[in-house]
C-alpha positions as CSV (number, residue, x, y, z in Angstrom):
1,X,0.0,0.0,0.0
2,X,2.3,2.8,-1.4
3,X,2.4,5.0,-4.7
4,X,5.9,4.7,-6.4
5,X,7.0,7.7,-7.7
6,X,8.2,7.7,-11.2
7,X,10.1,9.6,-14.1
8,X,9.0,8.8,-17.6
9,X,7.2,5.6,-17.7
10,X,9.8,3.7,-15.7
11,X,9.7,2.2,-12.2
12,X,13.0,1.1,-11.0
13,X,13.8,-1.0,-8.2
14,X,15.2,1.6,-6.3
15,X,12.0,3.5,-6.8
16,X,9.9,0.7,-5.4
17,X,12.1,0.2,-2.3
18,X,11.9,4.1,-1.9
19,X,8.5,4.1,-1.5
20,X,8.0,1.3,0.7
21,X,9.5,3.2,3.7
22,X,9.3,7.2,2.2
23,X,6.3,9.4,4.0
24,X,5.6,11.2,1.0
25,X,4.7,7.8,-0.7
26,X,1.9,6.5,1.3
27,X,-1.7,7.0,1.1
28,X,-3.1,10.2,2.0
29,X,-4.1,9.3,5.2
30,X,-0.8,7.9,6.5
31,X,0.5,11.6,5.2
32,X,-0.6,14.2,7.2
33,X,2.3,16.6,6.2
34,X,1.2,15.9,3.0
35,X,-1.7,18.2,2.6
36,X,-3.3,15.9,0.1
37,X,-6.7,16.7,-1.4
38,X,-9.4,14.5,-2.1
39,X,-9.5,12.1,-5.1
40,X,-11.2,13.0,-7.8
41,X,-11.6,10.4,-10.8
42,X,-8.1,8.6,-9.5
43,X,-6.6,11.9,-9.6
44,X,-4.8,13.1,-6.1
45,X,-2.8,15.8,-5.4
46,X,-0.2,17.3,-2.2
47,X,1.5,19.7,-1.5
48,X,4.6,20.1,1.0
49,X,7.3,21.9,2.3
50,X,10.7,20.8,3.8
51,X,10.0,23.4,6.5
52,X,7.1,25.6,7.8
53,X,9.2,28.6,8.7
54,X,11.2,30.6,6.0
55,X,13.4,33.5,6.4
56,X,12.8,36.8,4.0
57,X,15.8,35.8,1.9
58,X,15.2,32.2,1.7
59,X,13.3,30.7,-1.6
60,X,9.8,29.4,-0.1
61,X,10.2,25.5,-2.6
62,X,6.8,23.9,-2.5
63,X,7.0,20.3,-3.7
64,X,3.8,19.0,-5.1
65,X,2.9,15.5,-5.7
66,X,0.6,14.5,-8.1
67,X,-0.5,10.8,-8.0
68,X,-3.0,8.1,-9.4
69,X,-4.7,6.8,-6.7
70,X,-7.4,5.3,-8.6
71,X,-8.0,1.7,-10.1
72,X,-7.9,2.4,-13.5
73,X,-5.2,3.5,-16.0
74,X,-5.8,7.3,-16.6
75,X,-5.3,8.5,-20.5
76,X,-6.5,12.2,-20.0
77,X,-4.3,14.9,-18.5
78,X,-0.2,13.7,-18.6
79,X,1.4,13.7,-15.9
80,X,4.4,15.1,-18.0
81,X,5.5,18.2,-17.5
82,X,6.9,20.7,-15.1
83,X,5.4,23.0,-11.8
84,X,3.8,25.1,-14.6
85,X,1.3,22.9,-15.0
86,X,-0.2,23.9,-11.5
87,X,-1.6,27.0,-10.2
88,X,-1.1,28.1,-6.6
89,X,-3.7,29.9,-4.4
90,X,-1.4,31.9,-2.1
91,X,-3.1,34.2,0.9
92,X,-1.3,36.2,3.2
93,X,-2.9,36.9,7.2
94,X,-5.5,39.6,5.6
95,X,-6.5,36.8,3.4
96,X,-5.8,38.7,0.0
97,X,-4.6,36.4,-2.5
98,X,-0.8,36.6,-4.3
99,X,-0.5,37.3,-8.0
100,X,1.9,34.3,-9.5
101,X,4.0,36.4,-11.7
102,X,4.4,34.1,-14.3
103,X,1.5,33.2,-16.9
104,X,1.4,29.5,-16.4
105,X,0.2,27.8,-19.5
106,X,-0.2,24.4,-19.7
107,X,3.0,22.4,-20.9
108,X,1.7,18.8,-20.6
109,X,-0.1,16.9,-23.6
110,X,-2.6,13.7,-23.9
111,X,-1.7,11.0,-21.7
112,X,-0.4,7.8,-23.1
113,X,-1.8,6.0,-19.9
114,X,-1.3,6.4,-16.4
115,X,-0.9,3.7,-14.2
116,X,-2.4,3.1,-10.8
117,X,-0.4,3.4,-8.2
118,X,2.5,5.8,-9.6
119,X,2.7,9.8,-8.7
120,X,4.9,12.0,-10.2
121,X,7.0,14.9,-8.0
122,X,7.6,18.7,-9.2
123,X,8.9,21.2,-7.0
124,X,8.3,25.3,-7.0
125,X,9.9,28.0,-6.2
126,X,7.2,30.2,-4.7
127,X,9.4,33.2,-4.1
128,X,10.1,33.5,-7.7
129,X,7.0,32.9,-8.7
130,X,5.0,35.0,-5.9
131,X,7.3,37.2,-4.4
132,X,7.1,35.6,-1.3
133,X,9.1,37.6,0.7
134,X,6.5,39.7,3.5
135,X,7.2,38.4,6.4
136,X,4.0,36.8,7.6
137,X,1.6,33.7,7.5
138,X,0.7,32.7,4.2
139,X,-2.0,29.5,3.6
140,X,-1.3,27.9,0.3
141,X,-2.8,25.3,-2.0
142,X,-2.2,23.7,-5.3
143,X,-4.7,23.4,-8.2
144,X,-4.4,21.6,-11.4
145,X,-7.4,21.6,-13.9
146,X,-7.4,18.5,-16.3
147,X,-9.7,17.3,-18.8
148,X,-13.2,15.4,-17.4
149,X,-12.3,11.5,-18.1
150,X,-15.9,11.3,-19.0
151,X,-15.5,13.7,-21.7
152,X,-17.5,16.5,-19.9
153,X,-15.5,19.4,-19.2
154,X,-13.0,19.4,-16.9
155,X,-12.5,18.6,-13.6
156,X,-10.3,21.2,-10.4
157,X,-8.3,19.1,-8.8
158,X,-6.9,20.7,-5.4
159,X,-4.6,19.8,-2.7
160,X,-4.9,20.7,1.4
161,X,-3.9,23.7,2.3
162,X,-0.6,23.9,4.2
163,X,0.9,27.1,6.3
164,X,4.2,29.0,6.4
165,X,5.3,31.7,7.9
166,X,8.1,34.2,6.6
167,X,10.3,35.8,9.2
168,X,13.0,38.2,9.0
C-alpha cells in the first residue's frame, strides 16, 4: 500500500524500495504533512514543504505530488510536465490572495496511460513565482485543472492547504 513515484514511464527497483518506507509515498491518510486533497476520478494531489518557517531571503520550494490513486489507467491529462502545469492559491494573514508572476500555460499533452499506483514529483519555487518575501503567515494550495475522463469538461483538482510563515 504505497504509490511509487516515477520519471517517464519507468519504475526502478530503487523506486519501489523508496517508496516502501518514504512518507511522502503512502496513502493520503498515512501523510498528514502531505496536505493531500481529495481524489477526484483517481486523480490526487499534495503539496509540502521541507520546513514551515522561512526566512525573507530564503526561496519558499513547495513540492507538489501529483499521483494516481485510482483503479484504473488514466489517458487524459499527462502527468508530464513541469510546476507550470499547476496553479497556486497563495493568501497572506488579511486573506488577499498573491498574483503568481508568471502566466502558467499548460506544458503537458494527452496521456499515453497512467498507471495506478505511480505519482509524479515537481517542486516550485514560490518566491520566484510569488514574491514571497513579506514576512507573515501565508495558507497555500495547489490546483491543477485537467480534462473530465468522462469527456465532460473538466475537472479542479486541489490539494490541502498547508501554512508557512516568513520571518525576518
Amino acid at each position: 500500500s504505497f504509490f511509487i513515484t516515477v520519471n517517464g514511464l519507468r519504475r526502478t527497483a530503487e523506486s519501489i524500495e523508496d517508496a516502501r518506507t518514504n512518507i511522502e509515498c503512502q496513502p493520503a491518510k498515512d501523510d498528514p504533512s502531505g496536505h493531500w486533497g481529495p481524489i477526484i476520478h483517481g486523480y490526487e494531489l499534495s503539496i509540502r514543504f521541507k520546513q514551515d518557517i522561512f526566512r525573507t531571503n530564503e526561496p519558499v520550494i513547495a513540492t507538489v505530488i501529483d499521483r494516481n490513486a485510482g483503479t484504473n489507467i488514466l489517458n487524459h491529462g499527462s502527468p508530464y510536465g513541469g510546476d507550470l502545469d499547476f496553479s497556486f492559491v497563495i493568501k497572506n494573514e488579511e486573506g488577499d490572495q498573491l498574483i503568481d508572476s508568471f502566466m502558467p500555460t499548460r506544458t503537458t499533452g494527452q496521456g499515453e496511460g497512467w498507471i495506478p499506483g505511480t505519482q509524479y514529483k515537481y517542486e516550485c519555487n514560490l518566491t520566484k513565482r510569488y514574491g514571497l518575501s513579506v514576512p507573515g503567515r501565508y495558507s497555500i494550495s495547489v490546483h491543477r485543472r485537467l480534462p473530465n475522463p468522462d469527456g465532460r469538461g473538466a475537472i479542479d483538482l486541489s490539494s490541502g492547504t498547508a501554512t508557512i510563515r516568513i520571518t525576518f
